[in-house]
N, C-alpha and C positions, 0 to 999 in steps of 0.2 A: 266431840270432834266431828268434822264435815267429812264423812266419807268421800272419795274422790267421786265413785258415782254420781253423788250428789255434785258435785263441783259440774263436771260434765253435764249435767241436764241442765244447769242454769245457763252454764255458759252458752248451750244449743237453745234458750230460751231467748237469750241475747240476743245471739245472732240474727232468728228468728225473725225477735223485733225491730231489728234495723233493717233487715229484707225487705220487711212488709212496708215501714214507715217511709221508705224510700219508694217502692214501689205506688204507695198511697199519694205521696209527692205526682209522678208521673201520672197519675191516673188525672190528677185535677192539673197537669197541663195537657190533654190532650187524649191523652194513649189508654187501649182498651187495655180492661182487665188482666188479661195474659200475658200481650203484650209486654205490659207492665212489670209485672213478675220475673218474666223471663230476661229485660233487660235491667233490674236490678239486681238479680244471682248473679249477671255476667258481670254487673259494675263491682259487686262484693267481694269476686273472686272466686280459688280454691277454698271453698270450706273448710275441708280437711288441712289444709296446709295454717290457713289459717286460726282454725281452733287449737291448735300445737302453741302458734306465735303467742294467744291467746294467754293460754294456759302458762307459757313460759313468764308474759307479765305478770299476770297476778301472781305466780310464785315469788316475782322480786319485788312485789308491793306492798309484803306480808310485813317487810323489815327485821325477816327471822339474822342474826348477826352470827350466829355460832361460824364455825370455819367447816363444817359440812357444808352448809347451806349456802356458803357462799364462794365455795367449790363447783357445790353442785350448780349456782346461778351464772357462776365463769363459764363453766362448761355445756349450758344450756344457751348463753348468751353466743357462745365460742360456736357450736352446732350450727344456731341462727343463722349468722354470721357468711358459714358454710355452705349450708340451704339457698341461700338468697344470693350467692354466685355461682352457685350451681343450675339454679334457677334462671341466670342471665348471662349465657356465657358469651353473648355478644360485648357485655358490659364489661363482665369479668377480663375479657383479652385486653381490651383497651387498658383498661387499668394499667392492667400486670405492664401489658409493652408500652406505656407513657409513663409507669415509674421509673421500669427496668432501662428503659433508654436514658431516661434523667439523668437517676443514681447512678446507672452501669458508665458513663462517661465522666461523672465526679468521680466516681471512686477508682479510675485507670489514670486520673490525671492528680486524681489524690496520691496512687503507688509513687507516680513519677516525683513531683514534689516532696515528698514525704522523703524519699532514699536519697536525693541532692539537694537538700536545701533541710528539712525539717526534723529528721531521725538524729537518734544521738551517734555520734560515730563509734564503732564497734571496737571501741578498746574499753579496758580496766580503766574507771576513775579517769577516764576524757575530757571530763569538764577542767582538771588540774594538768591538761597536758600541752605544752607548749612550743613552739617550734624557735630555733632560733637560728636566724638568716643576717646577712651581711649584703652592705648596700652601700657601694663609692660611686655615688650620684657624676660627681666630676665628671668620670668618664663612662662607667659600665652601668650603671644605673642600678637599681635592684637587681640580685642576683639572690635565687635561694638555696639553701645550706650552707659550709664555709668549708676554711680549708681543716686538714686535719690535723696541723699543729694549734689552729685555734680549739679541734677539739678536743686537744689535751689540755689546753689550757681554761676550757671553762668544767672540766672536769675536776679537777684539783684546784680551782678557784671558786667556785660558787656551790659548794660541797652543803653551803648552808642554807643555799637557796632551793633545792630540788632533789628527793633521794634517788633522784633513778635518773639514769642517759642514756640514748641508745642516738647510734648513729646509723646510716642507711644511704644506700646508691645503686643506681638501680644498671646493672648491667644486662650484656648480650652474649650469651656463650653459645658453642657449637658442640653439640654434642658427635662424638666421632664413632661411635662402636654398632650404630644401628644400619639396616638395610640401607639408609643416607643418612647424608649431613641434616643433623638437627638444629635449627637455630631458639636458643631457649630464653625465657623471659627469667632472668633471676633477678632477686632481691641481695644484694651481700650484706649484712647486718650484724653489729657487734651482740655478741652474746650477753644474755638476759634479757633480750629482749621479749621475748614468751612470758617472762613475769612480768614485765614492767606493761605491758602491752592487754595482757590477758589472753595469751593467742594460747587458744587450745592447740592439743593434742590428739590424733587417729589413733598412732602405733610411734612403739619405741621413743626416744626423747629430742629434747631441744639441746640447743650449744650449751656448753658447759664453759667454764673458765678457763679450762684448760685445753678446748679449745680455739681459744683467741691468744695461744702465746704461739711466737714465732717458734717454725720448725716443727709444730703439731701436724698431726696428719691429716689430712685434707678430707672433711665430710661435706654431708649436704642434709639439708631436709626438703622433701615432696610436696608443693602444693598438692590439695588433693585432686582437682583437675588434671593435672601428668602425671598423679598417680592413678587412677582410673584408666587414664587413657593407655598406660603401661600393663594393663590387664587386672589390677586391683588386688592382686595377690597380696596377701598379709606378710606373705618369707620373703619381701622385697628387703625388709630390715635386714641388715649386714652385706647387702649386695653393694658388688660396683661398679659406678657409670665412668666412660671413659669421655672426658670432655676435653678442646683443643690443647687447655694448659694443662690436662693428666688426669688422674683419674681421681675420683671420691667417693668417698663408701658414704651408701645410705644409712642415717642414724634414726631416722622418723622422719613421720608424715603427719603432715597438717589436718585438722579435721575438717575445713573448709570453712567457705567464704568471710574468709583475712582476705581483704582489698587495702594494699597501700596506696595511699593518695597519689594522684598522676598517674598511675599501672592500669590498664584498661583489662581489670578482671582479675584473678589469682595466679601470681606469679607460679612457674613452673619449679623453679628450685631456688632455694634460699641456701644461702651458704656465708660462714663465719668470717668479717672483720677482724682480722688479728690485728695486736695489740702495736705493731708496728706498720699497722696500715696497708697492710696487701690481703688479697683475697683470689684465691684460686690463681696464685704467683704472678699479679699483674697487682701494682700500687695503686692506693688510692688516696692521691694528693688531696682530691677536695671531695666529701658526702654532697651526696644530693639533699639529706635532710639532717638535722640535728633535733633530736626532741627531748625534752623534759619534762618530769613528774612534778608541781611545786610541793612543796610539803605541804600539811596540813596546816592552814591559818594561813601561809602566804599570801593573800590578794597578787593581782594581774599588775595594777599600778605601784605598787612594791617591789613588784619583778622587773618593772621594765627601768626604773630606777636604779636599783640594785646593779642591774644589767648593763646601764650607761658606763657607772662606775667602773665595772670591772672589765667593761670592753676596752676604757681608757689606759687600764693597769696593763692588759694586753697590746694594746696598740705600741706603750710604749715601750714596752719587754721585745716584741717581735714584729716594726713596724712593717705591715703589708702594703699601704698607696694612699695619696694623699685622700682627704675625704672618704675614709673608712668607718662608716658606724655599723653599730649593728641595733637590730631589728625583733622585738621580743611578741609574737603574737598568738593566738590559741592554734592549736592546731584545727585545722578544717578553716581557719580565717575564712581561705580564699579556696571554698572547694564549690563554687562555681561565680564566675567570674560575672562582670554586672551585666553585660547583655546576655548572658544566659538567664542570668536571673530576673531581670527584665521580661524574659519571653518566658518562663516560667511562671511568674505572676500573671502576666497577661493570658496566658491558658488555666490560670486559676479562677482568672475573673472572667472569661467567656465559658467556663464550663459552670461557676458562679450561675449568670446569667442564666444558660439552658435549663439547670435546674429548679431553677425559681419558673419558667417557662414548665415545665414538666409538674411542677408542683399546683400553678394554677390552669393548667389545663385540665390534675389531676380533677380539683374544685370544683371544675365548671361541671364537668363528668358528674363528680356526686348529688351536684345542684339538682341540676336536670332530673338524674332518676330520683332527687328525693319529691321533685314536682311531681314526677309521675307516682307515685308512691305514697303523695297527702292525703287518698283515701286512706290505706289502709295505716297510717299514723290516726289518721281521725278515729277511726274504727276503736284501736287498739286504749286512746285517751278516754274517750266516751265509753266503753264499758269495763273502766275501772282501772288501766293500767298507770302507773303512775309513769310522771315525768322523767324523774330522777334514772326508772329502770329504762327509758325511753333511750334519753340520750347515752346511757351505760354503753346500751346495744349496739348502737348508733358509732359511740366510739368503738367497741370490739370490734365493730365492721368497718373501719379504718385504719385501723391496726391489723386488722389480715389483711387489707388490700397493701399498706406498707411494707410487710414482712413479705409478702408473696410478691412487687416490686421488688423490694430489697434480693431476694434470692435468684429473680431474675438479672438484675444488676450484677450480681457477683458472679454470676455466669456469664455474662456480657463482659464484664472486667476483667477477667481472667480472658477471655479470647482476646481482648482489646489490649489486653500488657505486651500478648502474646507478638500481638502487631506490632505495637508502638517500641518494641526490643527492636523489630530488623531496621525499624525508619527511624532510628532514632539519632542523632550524630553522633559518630566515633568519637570528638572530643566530649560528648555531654556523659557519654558510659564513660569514658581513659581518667575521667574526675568523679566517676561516683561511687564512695564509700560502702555502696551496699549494691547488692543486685538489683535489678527492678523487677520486682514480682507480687503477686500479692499476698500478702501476708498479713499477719496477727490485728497491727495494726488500720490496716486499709478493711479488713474484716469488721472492726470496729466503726470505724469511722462508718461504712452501710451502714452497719445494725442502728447505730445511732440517727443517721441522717432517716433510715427508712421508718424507724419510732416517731419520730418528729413529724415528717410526711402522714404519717398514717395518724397522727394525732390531730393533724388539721384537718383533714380529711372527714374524722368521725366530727370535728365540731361546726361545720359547717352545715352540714345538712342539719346536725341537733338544734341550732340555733334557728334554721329556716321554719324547722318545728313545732317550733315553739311558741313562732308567729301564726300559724293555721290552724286549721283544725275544722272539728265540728260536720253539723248535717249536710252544708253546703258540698262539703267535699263529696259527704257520700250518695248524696243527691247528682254529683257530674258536674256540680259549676267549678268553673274555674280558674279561682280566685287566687289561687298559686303562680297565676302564671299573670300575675296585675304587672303594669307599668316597671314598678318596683323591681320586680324579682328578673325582666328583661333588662333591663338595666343595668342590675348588677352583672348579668352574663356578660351582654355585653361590653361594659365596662373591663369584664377581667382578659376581653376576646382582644380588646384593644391594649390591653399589658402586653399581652402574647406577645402582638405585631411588633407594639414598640421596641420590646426587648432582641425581639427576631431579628427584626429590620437593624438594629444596632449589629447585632453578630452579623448579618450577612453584610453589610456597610464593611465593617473591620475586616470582613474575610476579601475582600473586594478591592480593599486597600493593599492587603498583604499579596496578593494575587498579581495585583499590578507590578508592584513591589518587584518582586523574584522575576515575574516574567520580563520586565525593565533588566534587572542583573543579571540573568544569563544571557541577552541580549549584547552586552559589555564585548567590545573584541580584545580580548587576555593581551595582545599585542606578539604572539609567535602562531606557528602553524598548526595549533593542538590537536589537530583530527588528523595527523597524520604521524605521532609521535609518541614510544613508546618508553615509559621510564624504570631504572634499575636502580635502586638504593642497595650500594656496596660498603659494606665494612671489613677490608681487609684484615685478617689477626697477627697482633702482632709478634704473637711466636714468629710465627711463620714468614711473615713480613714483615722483617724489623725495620729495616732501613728505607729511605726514601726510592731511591734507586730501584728496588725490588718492588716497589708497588707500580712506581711507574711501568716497569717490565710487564709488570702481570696485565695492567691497562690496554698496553700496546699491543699485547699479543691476544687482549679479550677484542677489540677493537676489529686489527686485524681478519679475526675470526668471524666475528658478526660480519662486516664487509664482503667477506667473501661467502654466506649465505644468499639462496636464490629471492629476490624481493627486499631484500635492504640496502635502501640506498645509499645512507651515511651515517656516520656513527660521532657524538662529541662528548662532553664529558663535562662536568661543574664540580669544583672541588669543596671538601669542607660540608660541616651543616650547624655554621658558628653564625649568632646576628648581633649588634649591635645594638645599644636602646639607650634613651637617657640621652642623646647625644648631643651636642651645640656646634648646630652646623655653624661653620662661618667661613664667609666668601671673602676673598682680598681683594676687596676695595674699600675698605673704610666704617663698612655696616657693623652695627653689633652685630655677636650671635645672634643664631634663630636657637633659642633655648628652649626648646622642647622635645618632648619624650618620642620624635621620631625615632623608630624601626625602621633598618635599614642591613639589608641583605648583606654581608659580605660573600660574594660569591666570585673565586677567581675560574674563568674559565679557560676553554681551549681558543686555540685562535681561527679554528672555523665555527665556533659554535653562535655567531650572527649568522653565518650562512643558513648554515642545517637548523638552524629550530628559526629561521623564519623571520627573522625580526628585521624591523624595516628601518631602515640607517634614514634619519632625517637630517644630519647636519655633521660634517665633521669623517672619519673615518672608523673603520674596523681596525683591531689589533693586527701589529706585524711583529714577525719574532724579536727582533728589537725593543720593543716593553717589555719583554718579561722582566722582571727584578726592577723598573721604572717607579715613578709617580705617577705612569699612564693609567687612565681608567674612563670607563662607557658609564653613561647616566640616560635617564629616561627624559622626559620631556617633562613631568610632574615635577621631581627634582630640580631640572633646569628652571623653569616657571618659578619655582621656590624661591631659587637662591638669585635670578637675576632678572624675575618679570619676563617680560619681549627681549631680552637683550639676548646675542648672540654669548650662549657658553664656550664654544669650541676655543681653545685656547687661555681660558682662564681657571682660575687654581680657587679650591677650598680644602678645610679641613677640616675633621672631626670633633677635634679639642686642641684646646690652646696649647696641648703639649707633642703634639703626633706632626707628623710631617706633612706637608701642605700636596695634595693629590691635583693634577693636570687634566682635563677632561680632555679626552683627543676625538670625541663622539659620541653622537647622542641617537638616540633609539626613539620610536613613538612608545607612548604610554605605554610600560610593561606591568602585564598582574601578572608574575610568577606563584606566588603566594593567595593569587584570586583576585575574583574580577570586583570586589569591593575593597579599592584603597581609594578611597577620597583622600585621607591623610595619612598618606601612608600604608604600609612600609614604601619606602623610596628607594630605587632600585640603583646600586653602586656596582658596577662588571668590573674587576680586577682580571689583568692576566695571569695566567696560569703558570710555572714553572717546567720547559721541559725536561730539566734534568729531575723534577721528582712528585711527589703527589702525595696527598692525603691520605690517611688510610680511608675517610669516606670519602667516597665520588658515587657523584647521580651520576648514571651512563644513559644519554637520548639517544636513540633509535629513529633514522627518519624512514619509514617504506610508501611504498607505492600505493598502497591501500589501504586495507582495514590494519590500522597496528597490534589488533587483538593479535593478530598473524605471525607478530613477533615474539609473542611473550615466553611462546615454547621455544625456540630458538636463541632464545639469549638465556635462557635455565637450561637447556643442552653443553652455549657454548662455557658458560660458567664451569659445571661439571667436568668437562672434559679438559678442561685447563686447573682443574683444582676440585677432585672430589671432596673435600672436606670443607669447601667453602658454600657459604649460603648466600643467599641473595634476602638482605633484611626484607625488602621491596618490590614487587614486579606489578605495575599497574601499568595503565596508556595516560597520555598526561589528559585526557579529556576525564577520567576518571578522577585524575587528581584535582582535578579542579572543581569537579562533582562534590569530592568531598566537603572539597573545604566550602561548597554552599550547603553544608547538606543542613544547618542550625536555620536558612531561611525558608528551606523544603522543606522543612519540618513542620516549620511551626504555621506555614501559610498551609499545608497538606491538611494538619490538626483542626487550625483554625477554622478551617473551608467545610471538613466534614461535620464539627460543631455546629455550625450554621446552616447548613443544610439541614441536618437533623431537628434544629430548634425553627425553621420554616416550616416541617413536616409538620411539626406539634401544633404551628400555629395555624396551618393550613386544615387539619384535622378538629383544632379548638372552633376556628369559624365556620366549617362544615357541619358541624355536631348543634352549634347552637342555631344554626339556622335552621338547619332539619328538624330539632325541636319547636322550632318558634311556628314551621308553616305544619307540624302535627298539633301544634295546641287551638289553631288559628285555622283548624279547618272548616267553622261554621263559619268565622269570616268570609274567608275567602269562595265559598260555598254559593254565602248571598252575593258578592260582588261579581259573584260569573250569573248568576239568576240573575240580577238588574243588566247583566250586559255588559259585562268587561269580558272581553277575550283572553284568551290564554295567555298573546304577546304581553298584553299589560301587567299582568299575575305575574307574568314571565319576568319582566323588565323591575315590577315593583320589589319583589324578592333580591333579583338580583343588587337592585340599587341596595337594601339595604346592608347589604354585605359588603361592598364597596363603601358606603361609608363608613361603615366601621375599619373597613381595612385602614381607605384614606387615612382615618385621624391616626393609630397606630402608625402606619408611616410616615406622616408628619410628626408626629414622639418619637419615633426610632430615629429621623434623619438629625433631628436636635441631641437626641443622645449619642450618636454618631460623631458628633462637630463636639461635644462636652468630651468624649471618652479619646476622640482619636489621640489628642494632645499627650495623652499618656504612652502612645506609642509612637510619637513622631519619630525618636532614637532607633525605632527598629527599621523603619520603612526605607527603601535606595530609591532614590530620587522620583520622590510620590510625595505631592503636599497632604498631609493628614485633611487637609477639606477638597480635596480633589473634587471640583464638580461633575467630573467625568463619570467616575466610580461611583458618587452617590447615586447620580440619574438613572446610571445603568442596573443598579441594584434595585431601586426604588421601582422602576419599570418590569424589574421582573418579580418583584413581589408583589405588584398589582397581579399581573399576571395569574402567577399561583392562586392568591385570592378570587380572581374571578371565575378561576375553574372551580376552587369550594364551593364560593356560590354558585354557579351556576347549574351544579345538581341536585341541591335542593328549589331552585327556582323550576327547575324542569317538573320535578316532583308535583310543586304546586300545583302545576296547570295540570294537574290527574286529578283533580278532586271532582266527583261526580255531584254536582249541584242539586238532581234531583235527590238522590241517595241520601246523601246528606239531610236537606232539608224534611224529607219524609222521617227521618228518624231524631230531628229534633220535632 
């Protein structure tokens, strides 16, 4: 056996020889003795660092296979690996922060994805869970859940079709016994539902059967959200809470996050459907949801069959309206709707993109230092190391720079969930089945994506490897850096671009887009208007009469506060869908799924919220209880072209009573400033003899209407402590909202793109910087013959501009291929907008000429005589 000493002196004999042989090289081009010497140890390297690298090859050349040895060659290779980015930590950042930006923005738009759209939903046996909704097209179009005589009757009808039902509707209670009125998000849901469902348990238990029979005592159980925020005490079990219809004893608490579909987070308190339909002594003629279990072996298309039938047995048992079917589909069908999911995917596939941009920017990175680096590969082949331990290494050492990516990324993801929770729109969280955070799975998803990364990463340079080699390297020529291997940089430099220039195109688009939509005039005074969403209860308020009272004297009251100018009211928060408009003159229906407002209001409320009378007049007390009703200009346009509405009559459906338009409005977006088709805005009058129990209350003031919001939750209280206000926003807020799925995703959009310009601005800066240090004897002689600096200057620069050019010439074509796929999302912006290309395309020159332009600076430093003295 070779003692390691022995091992060690040959290896220093090796060395030795390639010192000398190289140094003997330079001697017969030119260079003295010493000279010689000294700059072939400086071309060789660290010795020491190197006789380790050295020793670590031939260890893995041996082909010893046992699981010691090839422990100990992981763990040497793993070392390596460590050493050689420790050794470059200029190298090493860039990595780390061109993976971690990649990955870190996949995997935040992975969370989001993943929890609305791709995760299972967090029930028992989900996949057999079905919802079943009722739908009279005629008039009311889809409606989801039914009523609750049909839920007795698919109960005891379809016994054979599904072992489990639970029914569900989501109410508003007030809680009365605390420092103030509380207003609470409950679920009311028939008992069993914790089995049939899988909802865990904190403390104490779920509904029982007993009770969901009439006359049972009134309990509840605790989301675990209002239970925490209750002080989280365990001896909350048997306690009780006094709510507006009385009191109910706590029986258990949830263990958290159970999200019912439509509830925008965990309901505060769940409390029991009895068996006769009421819950917390207020009836519940119709569930907001109906779900079923199917049994084991059932199929979906055997269900919905099944289902026909017995909706018909139903229909004719207890008929409800003409064109009644029902509706059998999974549950989650519809847990985001198609333009969310639209804009979902399209944040899939620009974060797609940047990734791929992060991953060959990763490439170009490793290229480069593995160019720099083809001596000491040559070194390593040439005294005995084999290939196979070569490229091993090579991949170990893209596999830490992916794992060390990756962990960067998930620290980036995590802060970016953190983000993407406050901007995210209220209806994209009020439908998503799961929290957005990151978790188990998005955990995965790195680990996976950053293995993958870090695997291309170790083969790209092993293959460059592969191709060089030998005395030339260790001699200084430098043949690594041939036509070839520029080429490929820059070929992947111009991926970058292209890809970039696509994101920033799309962002540019999206950009337009919103800033066009909030541009929209809503058609009332919104910066001056503040809104209250009222839900009178109806213990307390039973009768018509008495809510209007309560109105009058809430009214009143704001009125006579200092800075409010008027006060009006909109009743209801009922709409219409499905509906066949039809005008009397002779036309068919207009048979489509217009949304259309029912909203009766007061008879100043054109006045005070602003709206601008074009044709026709305002309501007088004399309509109320009329066919009189206000349309917008959309509407009118609809149903009769240019022709004059005022005095002509439509209806809803061929069986409703025919409505009089006595005046029309300019274009109103109550609902926001994107209706191209709709909703169409119908103003019915109001009743004074009574009222809704909902009414929106407008606030018109002088100024800021933030100004009003404390004064209208004053005057509420002080005319009814136990009342709560569902609502209190300024209507510029509401309107906020409801853009807030285009500011989302043009906000998202825009910063992806930004960030994948960085990469690409950083990818053409790196290889150019490369190209004018490989190319400093070139450029050396071309200042020695007599080029000036500007030239050097100008010559660098151009080639960095060419390359950008082509890449933005591929990114503007990719641009014009990809936009088509978001033409649906864009408010009036053509997906080839030449305006937004130019302007995009102009500023990515831009970026691009600043990368170049500090390596071209660089160039013109090259000291010609320097240079030439030491070739």
């Amino acid at each position: 056996m070779i003692s390691p000493d022995h091992r060690r002196d040959d290896l220093d004999d090796e060395i030795r020889h390639h010192v000398l042989e190289c140094a003997d090289l330079l001697v017969r081009q030119g260079w003295s003795r010493a000279d010689a010497r000294a700059e072939a140890e400086r071309r060789f390297g660290d010795v020491d660092r190197i006789r380790g690298e050295m020793a670590d090859a031939r260890a893995g050349g041996r082909g010893t296979a046992g699981p010691g040895a090839l422990l100990r060659s992981a763990g040497s290779d793993l070392c390596y690996a460590l050493r050689g980015l420790r050794g470059s930590p200029g190298f090493a950042a860039a990595i780390v922060a061109t993976l971690g930006l990649g990955l870190g923005a996949a995997s935040s738009i992975f969370s989001v994805v993943d929890a609305l759209l791709l995760r299972p939903l967090p029930y028992a046996a989900a996949e057999r869970l079905v919802e079943v909704n009722h739908a009279a097209w005629q008039s009311h179009g889809y409606t989801p859940g039914t009523t609750a005589s049909r839920v007795r009757g698919w109960q005891e009808a379809a016994s054979g079709l599904a072992d489990g039902w639970v029914a569900w509707r989501l109410l508003s209670l007030v809680r009365t016994d605390g420092a103030a009125a509380e207003e609470l998000a409950v679920v009311a849901v028939t008992p069993g539902a914790d089995t049939l469902l899988g909802i865990p348990l904190l403390l104490g238990r779920a509904f029982s059967a007993d009770d969901g029979r009439p006359g049972s005592a009134d309990v509840a159980v605790l989301g675990r959200g209002y239970y925490e925020r209750l002080g989280g005490d365990p001896g909350i079990v048997g306690r009780t809470l006094r709510l507006e219809s009385g009191p109910v004893t706590v029986v258990g608490v949830l263990r958290g996050g159970v999200r019912f579909p439509t509830w925008g987070g965990d309901a505060d308190l769940w409390i029991p459907i009895r068996d006769d339909f009421t819950a917390a002594d207020r009836p519940i003629p119709n569930v907001g949801g109906l779900w079923a279990r199917l049994r084991p072996g059932v199929s979906l298309a055997a269900a919905k069959e099944r289902a026909d039938v017995l909706a018909a047995t139903l229909q004719e048992q207890e008929p409800l309206e003409d064109g009644w079917a029902v509706r059998l589909e999974p549950v989650g069908a519809h847990r985001a709707g198609s333009d969310l999911k639209r804009a979902l995917w399209t944040l899939s596939a620009t974060v797609a993109a940047l990734l791929l941009i992060a991953w060959v920017n990763g490439v170009n990175l490793v290229l480069v230092r593995a160019s720099a680096r083809s001596r000491e590969m040559a070194v390593r082949l040439a005294i005995g190391g084999s290939r196979l331990r070569l490229v091993r290494q090579l991949l170990v050492e893209g596999l830490v720079m992916g794992v060390l990516g990756g962990l960067a990324a998930l620290a980036l993801a995590i802060l970016a969930v953190t983000g993407i929770r406050g901007i995210i729109p209220w209806v994209v969280a009020y439908s998503s089945p799961h929290p957005l955070e990151v978790e188990a799975r998005t955990l995965a998803f790195a680990f996976g994506a950053s293995l993958l990364v870090g695997t291309v990463l170790g083969l790209a340079p092993a293959l460059q490897a592969m191709r060089g080699g030998g005395l030339s390297s260790l001699a200084g020529q430098r043949s690594d850096d041939a036509p070839g291997g520029r080429r490929l940089r820059s070929g992947l430099v111009v991926a970058q671009i292209a890809l970039s220039m696509t994101l920033l195109a799309g962002a540019g688009l999206f950009v337009k887009s919103f800033a066009r939509l909030v541009s929209v005039d809503p058609g009332y005074d919104y910066e001056r208007i503040a809104l209250a969403d009222i839900g009178l209860s109806p213990n307390r308020y039973p009768g018509a009469a008495d809510r209007a009272d309560f109105f009058r004297r809430l009214e009143e009251a704001l009125e006579a506060r200092p800075g409010i100018e008027a006060v009006t009211r909109t009743e209801g928060r009922g709409f219409r869908s499905g509906v066949a408009l039809e005008p009397e003159d002779g036309r068919p229906p207009l048979d489509q799924p217009n949304v259309v407002p029912s909203a009766p209001i007061a008879l100043d409320y054109v006045e005070v919220m602003g709206l601008d009378l074009v044709a026709g007049r305002a309501f007088e007390p004399a309509d109320a209880g009329s066919d009189a009703v206000m349309i917008d200009q959309d509407l009118a346009r609809l149903l009769w072209g240019r022709g004059s509405a005022v005095g002509r009559r439509f209806r809803l459906a061929e069986d409703e009573a025919w409505l009089t338009v006595v005046g029309v409005v300019r274009e109103l977006r109550l609902m926001g400033r994107d209706q191209r088709e709709g909703p169409y805005q119908i103003l019915y009058p109001s009743s004074p003899d009574g009222a809704d129990p909902w009414v929106e209350v407008a606030v018109r003031v002088a100024g800021d209407p933030r100004s009003a919001l404390v004064p209208i939750r004053d005057a509420v209280g002080e005319l009814d402590p136990e009342q709560t206000i569902w609502r209190l926003r300024t209507a510029a807020d509401a309107l906020a909202q409801v853009e807030e799925e285009p500011r989302f995703l043009a906000t998202l959009v825009s910063l992806l793109a930004l960030v994948a310009v960085l990469l690409a601005a950083v990818g053409l800066y790196g290889v150019l910087a490369f190209s004018v240090a490989r190319r400093d004897r070139e450029l050396a002689v071309r200042m020695a013959l007599g080029a000036d600096g500007t030239r050097v200057r100008a010559m660098v620069l151009g080639e960095g501009l060419v390359v950008a050019a082509a890449g933005v010439v591929l990114g503007l074509l990719g641009a014009l291929a990809a936009s088509r796929a978001v033409e649906q999302l864009l408010y009036e912006v053509q997906p080839h907008d030449p305006a937004t290309l130019a302007v995009t395309a102009s500023l990515f020159l831009a970026v691009a000429a600043v990368a170049s332009f500090l390596p071209a600076r660089r160039a013109t430093r090259v000291d010609p005589a320097a240079m030439l003295r030491r070739e």
